[in-house]
C-alpha positions as protocol buffer text, in pm:
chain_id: "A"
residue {
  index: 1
  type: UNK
  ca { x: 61 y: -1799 z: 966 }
}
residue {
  index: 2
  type: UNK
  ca { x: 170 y: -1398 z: 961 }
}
residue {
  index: 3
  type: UNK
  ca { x: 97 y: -1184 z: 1309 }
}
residue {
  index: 4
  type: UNK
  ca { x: -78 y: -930 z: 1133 }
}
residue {
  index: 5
  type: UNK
  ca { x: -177 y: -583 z: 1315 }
}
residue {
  index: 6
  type: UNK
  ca { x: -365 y: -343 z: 1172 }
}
residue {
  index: 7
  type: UNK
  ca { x: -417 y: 53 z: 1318 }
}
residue {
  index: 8
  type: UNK
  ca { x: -747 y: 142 z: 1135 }
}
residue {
  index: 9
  type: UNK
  ca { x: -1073 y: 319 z: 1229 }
}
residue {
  index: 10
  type: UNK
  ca { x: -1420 y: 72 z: 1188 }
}
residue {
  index: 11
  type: UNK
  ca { x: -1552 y: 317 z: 842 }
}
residue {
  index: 12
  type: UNK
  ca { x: -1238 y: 387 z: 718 }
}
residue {
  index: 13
  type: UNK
  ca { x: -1295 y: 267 z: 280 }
}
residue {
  index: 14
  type: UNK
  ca { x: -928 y: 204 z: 322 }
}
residue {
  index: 15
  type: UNK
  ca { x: -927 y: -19 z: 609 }
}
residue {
  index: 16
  type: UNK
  ca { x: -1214 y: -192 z: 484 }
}
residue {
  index: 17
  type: UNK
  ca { x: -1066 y: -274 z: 180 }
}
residue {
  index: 18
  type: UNK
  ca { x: -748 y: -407 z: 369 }
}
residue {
  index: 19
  type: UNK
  ca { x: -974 y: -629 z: 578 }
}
residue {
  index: 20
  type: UNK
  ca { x: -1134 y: -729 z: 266 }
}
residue {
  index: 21
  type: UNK
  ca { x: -774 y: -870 z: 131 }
}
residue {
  index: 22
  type: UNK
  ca { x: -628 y: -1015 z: 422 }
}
residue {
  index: 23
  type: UNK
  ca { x: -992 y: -1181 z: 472 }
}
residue {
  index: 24
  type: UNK
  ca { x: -1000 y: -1344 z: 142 }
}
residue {
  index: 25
  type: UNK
  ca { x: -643 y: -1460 z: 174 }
}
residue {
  index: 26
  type: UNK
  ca { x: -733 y: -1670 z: 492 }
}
residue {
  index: 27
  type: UNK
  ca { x: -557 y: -1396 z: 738 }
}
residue {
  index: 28
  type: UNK
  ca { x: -666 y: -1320 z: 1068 }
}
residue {
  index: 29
  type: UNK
  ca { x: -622 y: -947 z: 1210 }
}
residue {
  index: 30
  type: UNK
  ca { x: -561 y: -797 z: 1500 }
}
residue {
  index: 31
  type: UNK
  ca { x: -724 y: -458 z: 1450 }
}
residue {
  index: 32
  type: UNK
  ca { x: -649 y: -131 z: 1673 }
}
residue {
  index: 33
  type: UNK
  ca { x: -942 y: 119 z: 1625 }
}
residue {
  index: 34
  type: UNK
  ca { x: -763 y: 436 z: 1635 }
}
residue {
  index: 35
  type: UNK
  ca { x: -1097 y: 623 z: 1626 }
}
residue {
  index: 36
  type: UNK
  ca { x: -1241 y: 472 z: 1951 }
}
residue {
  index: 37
  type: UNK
  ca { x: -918 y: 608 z: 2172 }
}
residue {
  index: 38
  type: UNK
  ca { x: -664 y: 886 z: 2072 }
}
residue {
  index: 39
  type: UNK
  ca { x: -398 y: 719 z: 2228 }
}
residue {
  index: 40
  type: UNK
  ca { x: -374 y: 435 z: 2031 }
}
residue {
  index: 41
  type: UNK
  ca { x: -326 y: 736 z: 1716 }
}
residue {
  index: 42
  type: UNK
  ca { x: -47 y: 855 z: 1883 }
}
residue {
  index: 43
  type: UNK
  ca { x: 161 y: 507 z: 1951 }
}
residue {
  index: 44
  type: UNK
  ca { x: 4 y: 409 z: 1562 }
}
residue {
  index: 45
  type: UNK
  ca { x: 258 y: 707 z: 1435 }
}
residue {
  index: 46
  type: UNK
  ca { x: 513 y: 640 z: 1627 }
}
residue {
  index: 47
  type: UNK
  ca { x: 532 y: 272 z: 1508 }
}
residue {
  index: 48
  type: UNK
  ca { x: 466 y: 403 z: 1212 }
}
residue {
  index: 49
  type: UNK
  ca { x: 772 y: 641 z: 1184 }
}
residue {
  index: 50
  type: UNK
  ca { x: 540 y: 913 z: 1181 }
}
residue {
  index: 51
  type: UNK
  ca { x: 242 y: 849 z: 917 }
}
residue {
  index: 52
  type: UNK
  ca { x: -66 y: 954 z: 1044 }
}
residue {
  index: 53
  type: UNK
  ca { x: -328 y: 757 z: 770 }
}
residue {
  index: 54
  type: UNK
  ca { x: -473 y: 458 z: 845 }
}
residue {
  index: 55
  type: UNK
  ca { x: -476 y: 176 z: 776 }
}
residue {
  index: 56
  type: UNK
  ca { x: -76 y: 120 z: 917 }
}
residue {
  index: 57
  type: UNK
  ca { x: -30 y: -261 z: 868 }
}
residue {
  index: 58
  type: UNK
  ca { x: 254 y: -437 z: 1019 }
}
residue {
  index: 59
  type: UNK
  ca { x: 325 y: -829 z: 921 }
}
residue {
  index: 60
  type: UNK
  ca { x: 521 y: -992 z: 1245 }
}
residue {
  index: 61
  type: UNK
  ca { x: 636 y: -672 z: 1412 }
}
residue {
  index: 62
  type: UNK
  ca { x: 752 y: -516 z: 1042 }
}
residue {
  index: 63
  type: UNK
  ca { x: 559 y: -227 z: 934 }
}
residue {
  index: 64
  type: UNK
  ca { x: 451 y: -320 z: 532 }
}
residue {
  index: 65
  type: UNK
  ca { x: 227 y: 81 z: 513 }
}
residue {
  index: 66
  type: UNK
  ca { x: -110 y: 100 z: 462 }
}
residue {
  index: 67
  type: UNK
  ca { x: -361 y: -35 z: 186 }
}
residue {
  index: 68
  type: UNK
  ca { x: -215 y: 64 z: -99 }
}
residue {
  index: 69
  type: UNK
  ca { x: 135 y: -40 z: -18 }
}
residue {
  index: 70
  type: UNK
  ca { x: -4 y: -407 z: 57 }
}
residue {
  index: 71
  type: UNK
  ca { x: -275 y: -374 z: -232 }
}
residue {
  index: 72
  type: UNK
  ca { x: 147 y: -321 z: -457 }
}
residue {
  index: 73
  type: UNK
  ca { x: 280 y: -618 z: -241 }
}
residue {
  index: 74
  type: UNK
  ca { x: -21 y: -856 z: -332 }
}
residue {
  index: 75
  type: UNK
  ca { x: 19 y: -744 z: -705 }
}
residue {
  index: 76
  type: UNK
  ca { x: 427 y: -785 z: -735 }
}
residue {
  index: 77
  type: UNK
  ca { x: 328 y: -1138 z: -531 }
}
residue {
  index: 78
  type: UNK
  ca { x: 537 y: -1055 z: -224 }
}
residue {
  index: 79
  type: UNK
  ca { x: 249 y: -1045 z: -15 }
}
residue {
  index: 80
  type: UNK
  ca { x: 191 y: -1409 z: -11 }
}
residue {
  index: 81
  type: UNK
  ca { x: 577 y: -1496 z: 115 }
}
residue {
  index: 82
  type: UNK
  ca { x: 533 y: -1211 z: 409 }
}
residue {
  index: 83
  type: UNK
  ca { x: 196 y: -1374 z: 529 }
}
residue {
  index: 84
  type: UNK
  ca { x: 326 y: -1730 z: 496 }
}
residue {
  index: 85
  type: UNK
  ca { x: 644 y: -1657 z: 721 }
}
């Protein structure tokens, strides 16, 4: 199974749907509330080569985007391979 981190704040419709996905596909998550310390925004766009939105979801160290890029992943079935590895 996938290390999966995800920078996301705890209301966030985004990041709730991303938990919602990853949930249903068996994944566990290592989440990073970006709204409970500042910091943690700050080192989220860095990883993130500067985006500032969250969710920022990153499969074993590689940064995949946020929702919507993993919501196109799931959909072209490359998702599945990325949280396999």
């Amino acid at each position: 199974m996938a290390r999966v981190r995800m920078y996301c704040t705890r209301v966030g419709p985004y990041c709730v749907m991303a938990t919602r996905l990853l949930t249903k596909k068996g994944q566990e998550i290592e989440k990073i509330f970006v709204d409970e310390d500042p910091s943690l925004r700050q080192r989220m766009i860095q990883e993130s080569n500067g985006r500032t939105t969250v969710p920022q979801i990153f499969i074993n160290d590689t940064h995949i985007g946020g929702y919507t890029d993993m919501a196109s992943l799931d959909y072209n079935d490359s998702l599945d391979p990325l949280l396999e590895s």
